[in-house]
mmCIF file of the N, C-alpha and C atoms, coordinates in Angstrom:
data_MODEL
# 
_entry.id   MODEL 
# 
loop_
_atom_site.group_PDB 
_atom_site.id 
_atom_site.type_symbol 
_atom_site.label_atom_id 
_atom_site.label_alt_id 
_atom_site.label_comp_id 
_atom_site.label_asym_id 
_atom_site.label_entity_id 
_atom_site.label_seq_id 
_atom_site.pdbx_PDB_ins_code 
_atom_site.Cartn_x 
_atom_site.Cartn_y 
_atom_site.Cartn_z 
_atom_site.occupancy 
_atom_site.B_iso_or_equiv 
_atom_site.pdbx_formal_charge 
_atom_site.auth_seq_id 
_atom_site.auth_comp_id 
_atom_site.auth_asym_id 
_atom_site.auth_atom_id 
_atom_site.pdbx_PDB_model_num 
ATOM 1   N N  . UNK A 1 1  ? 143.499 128.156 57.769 1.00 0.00 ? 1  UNK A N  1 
ATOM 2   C CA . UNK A 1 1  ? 144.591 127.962 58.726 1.00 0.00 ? 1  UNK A CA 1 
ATOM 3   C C  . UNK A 1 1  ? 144.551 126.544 59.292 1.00 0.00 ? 1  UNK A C  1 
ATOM 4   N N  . UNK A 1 2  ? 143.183 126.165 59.326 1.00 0.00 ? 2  UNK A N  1 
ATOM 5   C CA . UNK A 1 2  ? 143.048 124.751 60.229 1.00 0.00 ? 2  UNK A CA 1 
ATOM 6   C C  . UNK A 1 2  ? 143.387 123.578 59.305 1.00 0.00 ? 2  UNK A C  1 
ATOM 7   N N  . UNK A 1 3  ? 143.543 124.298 57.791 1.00 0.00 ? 3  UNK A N  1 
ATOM 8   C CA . UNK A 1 3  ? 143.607 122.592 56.819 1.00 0.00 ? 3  UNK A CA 1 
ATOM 9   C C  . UNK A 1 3  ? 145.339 122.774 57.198 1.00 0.00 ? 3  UNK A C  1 
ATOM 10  N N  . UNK A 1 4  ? 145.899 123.855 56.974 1.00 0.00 ? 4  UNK A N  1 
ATOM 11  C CA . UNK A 1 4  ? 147.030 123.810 57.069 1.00 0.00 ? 4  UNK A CA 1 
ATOM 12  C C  . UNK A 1 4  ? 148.371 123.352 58.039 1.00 0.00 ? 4  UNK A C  1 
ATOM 13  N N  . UNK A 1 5  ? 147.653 123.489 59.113 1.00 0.00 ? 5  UNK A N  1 
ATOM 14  C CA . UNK A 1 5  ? 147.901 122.477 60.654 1.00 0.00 ? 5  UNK A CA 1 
ATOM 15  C C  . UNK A 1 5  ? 147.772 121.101 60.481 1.00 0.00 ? 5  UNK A C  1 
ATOM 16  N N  . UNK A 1 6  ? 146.389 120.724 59.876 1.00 0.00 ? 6  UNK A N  1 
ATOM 17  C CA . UNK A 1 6  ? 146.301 119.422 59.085 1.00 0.00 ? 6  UNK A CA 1 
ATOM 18  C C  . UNK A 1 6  ? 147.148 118.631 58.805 1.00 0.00 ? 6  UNK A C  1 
ATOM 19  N N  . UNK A 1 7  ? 147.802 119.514 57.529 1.00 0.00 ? 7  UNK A N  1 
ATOM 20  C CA . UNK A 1 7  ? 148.556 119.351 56.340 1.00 0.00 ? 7  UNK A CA 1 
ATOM 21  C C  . UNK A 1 7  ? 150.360 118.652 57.495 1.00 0.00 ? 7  UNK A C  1 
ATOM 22  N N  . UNK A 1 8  ? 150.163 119.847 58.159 1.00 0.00 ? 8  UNK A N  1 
ATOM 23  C CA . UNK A 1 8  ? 151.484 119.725 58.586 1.00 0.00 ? 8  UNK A CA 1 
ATOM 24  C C  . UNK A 1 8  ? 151.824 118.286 59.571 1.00 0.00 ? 8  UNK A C  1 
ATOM 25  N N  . UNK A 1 9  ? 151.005 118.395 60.583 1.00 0.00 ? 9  UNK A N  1 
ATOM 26  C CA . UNK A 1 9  ? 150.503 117.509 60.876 1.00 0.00 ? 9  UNK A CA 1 
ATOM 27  C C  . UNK A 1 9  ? 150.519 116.133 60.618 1.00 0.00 ? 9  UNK A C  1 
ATOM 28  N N  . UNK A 1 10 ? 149.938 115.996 59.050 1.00 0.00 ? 10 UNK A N  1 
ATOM 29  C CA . UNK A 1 10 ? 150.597 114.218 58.463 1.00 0.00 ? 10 UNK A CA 1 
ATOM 30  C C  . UNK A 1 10 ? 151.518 114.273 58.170 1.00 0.00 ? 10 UNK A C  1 
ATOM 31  N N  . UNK A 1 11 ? 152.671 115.643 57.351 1.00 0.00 ? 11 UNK A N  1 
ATOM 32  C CA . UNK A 1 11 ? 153.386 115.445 56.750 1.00 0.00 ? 11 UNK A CA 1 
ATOM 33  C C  . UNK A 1 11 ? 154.657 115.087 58.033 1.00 0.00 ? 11 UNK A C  1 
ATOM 34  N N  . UNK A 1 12 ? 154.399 115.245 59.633 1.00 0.00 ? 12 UNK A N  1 
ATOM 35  C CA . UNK A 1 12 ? 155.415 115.100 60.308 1.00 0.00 ? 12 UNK A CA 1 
ATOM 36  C C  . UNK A 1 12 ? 155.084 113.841 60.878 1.00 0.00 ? 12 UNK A C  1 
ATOM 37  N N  . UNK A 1 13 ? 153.861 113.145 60.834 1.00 0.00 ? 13 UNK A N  1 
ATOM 38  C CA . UNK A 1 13 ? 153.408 111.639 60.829 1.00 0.00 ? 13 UNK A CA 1 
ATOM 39  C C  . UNK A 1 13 ? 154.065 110.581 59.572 1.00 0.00 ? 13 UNK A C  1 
ATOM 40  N N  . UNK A 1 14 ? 153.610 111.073 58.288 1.00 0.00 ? 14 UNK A N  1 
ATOM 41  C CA . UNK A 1 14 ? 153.787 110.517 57.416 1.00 0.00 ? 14 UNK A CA 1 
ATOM 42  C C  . UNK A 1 14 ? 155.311 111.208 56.277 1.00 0.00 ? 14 UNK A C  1 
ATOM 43  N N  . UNK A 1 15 ? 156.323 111.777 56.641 1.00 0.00 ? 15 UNK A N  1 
ATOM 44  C CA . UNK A 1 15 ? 157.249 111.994 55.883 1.00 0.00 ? 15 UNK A CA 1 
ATOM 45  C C  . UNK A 1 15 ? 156.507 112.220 54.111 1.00 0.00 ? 15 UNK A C  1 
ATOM 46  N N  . UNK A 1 16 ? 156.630 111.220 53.598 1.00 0.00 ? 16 UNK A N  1 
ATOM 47  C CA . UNK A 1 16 ? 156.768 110.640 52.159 1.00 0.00 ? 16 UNK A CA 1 
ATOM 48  C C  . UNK A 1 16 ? 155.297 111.505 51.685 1.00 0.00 ? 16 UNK A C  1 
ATOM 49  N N  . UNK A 1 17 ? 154.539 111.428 52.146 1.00 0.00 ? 17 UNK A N  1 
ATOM 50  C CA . UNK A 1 17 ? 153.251 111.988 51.892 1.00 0.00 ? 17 UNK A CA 1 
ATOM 51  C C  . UNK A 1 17 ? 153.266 113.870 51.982 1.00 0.00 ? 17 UNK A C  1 
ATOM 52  N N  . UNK A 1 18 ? 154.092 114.272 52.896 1.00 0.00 ? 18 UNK A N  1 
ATOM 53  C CA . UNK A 1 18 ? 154.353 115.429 52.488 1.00 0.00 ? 18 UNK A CA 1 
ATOM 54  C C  . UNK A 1 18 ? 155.076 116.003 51.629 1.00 0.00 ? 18 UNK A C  1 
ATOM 55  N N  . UNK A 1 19 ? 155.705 114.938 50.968 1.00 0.00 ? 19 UNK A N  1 
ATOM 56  C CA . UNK A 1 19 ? 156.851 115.357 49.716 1.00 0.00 ? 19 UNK A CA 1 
ATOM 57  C C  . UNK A 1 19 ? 155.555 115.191 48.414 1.00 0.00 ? 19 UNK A C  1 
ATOM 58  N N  . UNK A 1 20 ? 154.336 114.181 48.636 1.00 0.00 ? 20 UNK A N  1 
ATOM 59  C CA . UNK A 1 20 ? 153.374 114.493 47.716 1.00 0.00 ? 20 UNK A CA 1 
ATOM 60  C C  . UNK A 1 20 ? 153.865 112.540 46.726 1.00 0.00 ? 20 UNK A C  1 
ATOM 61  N N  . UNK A 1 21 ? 154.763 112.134 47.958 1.00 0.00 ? 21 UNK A N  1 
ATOM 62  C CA . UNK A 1 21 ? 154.978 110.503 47.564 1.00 0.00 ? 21 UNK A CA 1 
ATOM 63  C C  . UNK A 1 21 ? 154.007 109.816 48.675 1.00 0.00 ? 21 UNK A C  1 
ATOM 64  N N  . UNK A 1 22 ? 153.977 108.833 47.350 1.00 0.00 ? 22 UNK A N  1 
ATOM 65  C CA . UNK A 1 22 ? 153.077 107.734 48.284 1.00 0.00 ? 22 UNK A CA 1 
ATOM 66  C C  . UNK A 1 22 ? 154.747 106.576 48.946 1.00 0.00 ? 22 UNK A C  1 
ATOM 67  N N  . UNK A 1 23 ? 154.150 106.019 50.255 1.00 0.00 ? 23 UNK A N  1 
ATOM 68  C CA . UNK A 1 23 ? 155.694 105.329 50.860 1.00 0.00 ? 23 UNK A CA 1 
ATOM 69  C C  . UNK A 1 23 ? 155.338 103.759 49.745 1.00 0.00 ? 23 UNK A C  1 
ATOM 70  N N  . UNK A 1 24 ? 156.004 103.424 49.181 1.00 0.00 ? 24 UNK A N  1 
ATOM 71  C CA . UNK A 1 24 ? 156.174 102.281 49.005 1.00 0.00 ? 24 UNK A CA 1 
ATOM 72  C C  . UNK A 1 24 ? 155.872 100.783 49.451 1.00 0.00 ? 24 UNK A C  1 
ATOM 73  N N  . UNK A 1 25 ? 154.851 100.254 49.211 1.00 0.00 ? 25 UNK A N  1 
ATOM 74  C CA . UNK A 1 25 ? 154.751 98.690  50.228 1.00 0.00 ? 25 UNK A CA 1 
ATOM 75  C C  . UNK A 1 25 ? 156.039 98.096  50.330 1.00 0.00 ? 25 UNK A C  1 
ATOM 76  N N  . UNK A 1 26 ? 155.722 97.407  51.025 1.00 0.00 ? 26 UNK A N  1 
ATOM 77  C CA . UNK A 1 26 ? 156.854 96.374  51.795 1.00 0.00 ? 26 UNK A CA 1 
ATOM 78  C C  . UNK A 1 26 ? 157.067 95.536  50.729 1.00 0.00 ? 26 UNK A C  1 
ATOM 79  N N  . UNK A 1 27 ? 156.256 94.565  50.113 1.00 0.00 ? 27 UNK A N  1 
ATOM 80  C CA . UNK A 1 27 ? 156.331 93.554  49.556 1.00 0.00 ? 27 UNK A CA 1 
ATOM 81  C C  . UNK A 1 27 ? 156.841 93.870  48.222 1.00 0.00 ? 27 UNK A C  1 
ATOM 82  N N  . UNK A 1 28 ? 156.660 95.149  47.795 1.00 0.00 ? 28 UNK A N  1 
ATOM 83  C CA . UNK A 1 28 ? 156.842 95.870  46.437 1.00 0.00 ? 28 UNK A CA 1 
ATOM 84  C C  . UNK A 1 28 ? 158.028 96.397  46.336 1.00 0.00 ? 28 UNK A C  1 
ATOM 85  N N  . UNK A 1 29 ? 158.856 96.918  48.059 1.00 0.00 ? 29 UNK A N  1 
ATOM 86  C CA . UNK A 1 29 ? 160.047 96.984  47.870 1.00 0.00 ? 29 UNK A CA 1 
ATOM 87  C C  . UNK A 1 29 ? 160.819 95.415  48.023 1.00 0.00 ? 29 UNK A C  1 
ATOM 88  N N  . UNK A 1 30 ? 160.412 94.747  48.827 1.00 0.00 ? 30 UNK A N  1 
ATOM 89  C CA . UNK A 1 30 ? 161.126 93.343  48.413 1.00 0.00 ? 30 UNK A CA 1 
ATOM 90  C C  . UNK A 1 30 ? 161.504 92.561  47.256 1.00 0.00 ? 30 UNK A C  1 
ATOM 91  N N  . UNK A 1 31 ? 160.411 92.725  46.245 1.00 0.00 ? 31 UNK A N  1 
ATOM 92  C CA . UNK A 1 31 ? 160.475 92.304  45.077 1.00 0.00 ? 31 UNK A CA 1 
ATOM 93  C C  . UNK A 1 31 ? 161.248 93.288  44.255 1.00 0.00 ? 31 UNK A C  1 
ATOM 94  N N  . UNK A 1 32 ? 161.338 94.472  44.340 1.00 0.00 ? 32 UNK A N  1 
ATOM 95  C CA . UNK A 1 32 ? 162.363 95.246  43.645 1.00 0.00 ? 32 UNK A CA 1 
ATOM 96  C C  . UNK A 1 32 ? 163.804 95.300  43.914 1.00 0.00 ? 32 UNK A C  1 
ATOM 97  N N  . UNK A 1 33 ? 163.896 94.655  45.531 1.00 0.00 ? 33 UNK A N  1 
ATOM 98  C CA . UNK A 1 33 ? 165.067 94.233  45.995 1.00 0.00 ? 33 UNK A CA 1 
ATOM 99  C C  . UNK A 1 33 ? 165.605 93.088  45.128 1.00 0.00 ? 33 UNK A C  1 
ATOM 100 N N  . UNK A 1 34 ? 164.508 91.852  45.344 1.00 0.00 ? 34 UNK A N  1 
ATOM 101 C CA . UNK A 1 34 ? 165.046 90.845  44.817 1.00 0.00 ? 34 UNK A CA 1 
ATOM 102 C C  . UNK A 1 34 ? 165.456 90.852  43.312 1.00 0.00 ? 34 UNK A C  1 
ATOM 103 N N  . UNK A 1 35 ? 164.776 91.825  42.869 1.00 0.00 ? 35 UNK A N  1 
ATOM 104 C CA . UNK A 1 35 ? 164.786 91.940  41.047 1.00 0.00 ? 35 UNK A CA 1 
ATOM 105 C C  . UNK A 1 35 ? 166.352 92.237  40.745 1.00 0.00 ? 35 UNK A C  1 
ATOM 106 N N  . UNK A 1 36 ? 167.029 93.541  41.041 1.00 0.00 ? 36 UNK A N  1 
ATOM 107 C CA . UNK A 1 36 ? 168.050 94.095  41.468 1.00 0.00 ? 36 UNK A CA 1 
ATOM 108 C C  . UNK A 1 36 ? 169.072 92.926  41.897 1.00 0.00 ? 36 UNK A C  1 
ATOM 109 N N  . UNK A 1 37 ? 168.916 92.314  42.886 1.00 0.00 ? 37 UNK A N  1 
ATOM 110 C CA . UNK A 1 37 ? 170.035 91.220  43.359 1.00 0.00 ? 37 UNK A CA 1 
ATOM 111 C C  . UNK A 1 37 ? 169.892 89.912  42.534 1.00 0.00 ? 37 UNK A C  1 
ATOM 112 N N  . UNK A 1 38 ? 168.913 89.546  41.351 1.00 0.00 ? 38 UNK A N  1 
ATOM 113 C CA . UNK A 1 38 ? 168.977 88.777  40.385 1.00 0.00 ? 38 UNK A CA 1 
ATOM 114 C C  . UNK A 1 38 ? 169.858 89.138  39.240 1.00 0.00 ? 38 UNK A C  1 
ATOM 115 N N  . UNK A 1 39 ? 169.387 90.692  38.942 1.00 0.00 ? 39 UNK A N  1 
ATOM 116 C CA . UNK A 1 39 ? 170.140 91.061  38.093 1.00 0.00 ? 39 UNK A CA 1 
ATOM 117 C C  . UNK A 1 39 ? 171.152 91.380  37.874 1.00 0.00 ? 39 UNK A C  1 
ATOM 118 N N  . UNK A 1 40 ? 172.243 91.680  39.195 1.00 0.00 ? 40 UNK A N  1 
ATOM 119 C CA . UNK A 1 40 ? 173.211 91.903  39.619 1.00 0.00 ? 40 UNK A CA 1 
ATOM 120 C C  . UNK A 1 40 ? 174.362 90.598  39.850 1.00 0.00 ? 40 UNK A C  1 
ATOM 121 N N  . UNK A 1 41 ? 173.278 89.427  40.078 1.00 0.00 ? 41 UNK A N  1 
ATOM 122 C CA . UNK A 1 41 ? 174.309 88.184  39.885 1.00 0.00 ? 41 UNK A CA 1 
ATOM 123 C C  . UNK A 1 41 ? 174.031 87.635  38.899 1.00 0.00 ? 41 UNK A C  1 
ATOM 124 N N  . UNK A 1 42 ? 173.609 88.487  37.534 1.00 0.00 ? 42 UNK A N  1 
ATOM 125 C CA . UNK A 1 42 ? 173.124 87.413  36.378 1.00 0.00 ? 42 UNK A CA 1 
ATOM 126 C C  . UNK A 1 42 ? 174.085 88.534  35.692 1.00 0.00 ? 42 UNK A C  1 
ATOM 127 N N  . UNK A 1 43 ? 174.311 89.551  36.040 1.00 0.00 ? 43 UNK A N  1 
ATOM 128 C CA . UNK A 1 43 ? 175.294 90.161  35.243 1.00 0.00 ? 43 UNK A CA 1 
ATOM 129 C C  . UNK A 1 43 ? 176.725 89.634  35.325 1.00 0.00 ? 43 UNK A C  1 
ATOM 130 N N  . UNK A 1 44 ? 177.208 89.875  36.728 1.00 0.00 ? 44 UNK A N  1 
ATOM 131 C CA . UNK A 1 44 ? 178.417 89.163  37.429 1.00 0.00 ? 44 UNK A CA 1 
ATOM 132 C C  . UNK A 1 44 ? 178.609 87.902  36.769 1.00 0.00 ? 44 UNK A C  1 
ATOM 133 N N  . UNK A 1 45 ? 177.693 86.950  36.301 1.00 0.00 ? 45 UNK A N  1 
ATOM 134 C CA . UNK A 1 45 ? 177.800 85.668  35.791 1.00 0.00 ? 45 UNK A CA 1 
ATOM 135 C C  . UNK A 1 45 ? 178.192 86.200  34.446 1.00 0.00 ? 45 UNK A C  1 
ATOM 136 N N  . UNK A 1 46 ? 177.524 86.255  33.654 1.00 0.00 ? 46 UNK A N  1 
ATOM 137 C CA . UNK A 1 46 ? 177.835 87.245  32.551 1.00 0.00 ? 46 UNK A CA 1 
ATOM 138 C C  . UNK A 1 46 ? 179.441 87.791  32.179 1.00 0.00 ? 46 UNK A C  1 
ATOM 139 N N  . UNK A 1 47 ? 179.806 88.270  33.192 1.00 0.00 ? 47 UNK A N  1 
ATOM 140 C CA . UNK A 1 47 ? 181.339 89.005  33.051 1.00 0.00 ? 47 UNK A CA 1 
ATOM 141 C C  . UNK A 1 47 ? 181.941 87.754  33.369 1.00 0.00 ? 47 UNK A C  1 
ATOM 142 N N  . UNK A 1 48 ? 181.678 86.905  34.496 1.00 0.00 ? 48 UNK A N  1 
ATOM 143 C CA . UNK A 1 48 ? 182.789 85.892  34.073 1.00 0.00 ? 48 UNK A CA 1 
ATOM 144 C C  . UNK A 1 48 ? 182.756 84.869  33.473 1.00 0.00 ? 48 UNK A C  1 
ATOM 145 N N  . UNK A 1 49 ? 181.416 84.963  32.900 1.00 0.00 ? 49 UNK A N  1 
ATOM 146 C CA . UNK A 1 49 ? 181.636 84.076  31.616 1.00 0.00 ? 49 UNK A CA 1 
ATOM 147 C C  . UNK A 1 49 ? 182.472 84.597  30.396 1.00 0.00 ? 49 UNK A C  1 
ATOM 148 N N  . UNK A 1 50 ? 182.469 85.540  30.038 1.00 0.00 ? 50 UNK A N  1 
ATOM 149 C CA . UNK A 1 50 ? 183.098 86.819  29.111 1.00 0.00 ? 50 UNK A CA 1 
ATOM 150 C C  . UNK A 1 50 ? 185.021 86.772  29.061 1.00 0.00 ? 50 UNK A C  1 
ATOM 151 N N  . UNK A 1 51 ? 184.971 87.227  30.539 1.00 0.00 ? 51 UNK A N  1 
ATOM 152 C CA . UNK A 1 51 ? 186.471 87.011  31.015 1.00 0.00 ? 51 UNK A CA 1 
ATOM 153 C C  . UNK A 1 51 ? 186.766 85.311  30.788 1.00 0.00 ? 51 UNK A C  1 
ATOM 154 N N  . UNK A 1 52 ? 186.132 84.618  31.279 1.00 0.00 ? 52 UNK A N  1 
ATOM 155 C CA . UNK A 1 52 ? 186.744 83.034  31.016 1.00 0.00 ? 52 UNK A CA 1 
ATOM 156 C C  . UNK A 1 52 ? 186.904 82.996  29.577 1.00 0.00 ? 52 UNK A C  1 
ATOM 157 N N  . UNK A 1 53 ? 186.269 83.449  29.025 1.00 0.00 ? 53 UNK A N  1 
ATOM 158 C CA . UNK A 1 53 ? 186.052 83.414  27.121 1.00 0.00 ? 53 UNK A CA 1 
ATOM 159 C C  . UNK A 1 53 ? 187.396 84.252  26.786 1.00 0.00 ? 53 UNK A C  1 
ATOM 160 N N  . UNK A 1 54 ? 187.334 85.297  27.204 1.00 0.00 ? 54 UNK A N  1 
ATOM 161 C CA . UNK A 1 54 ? 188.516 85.975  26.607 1.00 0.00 ? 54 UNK A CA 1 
ATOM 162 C C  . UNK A 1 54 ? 189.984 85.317  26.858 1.00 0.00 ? 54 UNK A C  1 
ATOM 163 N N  . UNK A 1 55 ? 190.109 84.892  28.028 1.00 0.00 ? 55 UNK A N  1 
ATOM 164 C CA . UNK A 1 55 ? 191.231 84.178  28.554 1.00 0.00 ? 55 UNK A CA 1 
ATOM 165 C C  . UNK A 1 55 ? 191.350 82.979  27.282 1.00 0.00 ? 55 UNK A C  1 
ATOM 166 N N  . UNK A 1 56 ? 190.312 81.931  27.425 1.00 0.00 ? 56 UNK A N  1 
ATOM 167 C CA . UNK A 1 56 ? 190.857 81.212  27.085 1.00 0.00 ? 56 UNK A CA 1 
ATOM 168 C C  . UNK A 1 56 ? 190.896 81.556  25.399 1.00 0.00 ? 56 UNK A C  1 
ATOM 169 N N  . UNK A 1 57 ? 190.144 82.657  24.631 1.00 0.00 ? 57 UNK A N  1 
ATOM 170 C CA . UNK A 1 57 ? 190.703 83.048  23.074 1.00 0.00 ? 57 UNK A CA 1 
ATOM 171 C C  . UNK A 1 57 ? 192.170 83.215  23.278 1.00 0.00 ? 57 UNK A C  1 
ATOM 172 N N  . UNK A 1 58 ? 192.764 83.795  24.515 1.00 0.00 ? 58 UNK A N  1 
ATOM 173 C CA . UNK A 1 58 ? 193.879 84.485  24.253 1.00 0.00 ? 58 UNK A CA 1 
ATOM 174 C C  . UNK A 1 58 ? 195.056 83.705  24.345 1.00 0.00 ? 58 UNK A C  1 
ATOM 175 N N  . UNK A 1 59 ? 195.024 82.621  24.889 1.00 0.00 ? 59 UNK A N  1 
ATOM 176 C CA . UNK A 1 59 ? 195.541 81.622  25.841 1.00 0.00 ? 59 UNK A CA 1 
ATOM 177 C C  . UNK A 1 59 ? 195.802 80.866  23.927 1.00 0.00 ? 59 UNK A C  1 
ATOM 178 N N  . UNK A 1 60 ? 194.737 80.265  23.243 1.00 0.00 ? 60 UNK A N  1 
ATOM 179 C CA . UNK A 1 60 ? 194.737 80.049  21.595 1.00 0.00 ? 60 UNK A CA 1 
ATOM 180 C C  . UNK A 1 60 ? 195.938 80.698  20.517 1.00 0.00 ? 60 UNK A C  1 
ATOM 181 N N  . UNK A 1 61 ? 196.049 82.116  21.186 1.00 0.00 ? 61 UNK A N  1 
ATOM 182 C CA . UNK A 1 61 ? 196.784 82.758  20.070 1.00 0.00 ? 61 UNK A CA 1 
ATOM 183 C C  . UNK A 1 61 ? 198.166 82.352  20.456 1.00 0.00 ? 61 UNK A C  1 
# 
């Protein structure tokens, strides 16, 4: 009964740990932030490089 008070105990301290997750560092979500918002304006670059390309094929015909 007493581990189980325990139990409850961190899991209303610690959320994430009672789901049986560890919480994430800070620095580890930053860098996954930043990864994400690289890749997100390297895509965006991407499409309008694509769209400028298509325009100007079409702009040719």
């Amino acid at each position: 009964m007493r581990k189980n008070t325990e139990s409850t105990r961190t899991a209303l301290k610690n959320p994430w740990k009672g789901l049986g997750l560890t919480m994430p560092s800070r620095d580890k979500v930053l860098k996954n932030t930043t990864t994400v918002i690289v890749a997100m304006a390297g895509m965006g670059t991407f499409v309008a490089l694509a769209d400028a390309m298509t325009t100007w094929l079409v702009s040719l015909l």
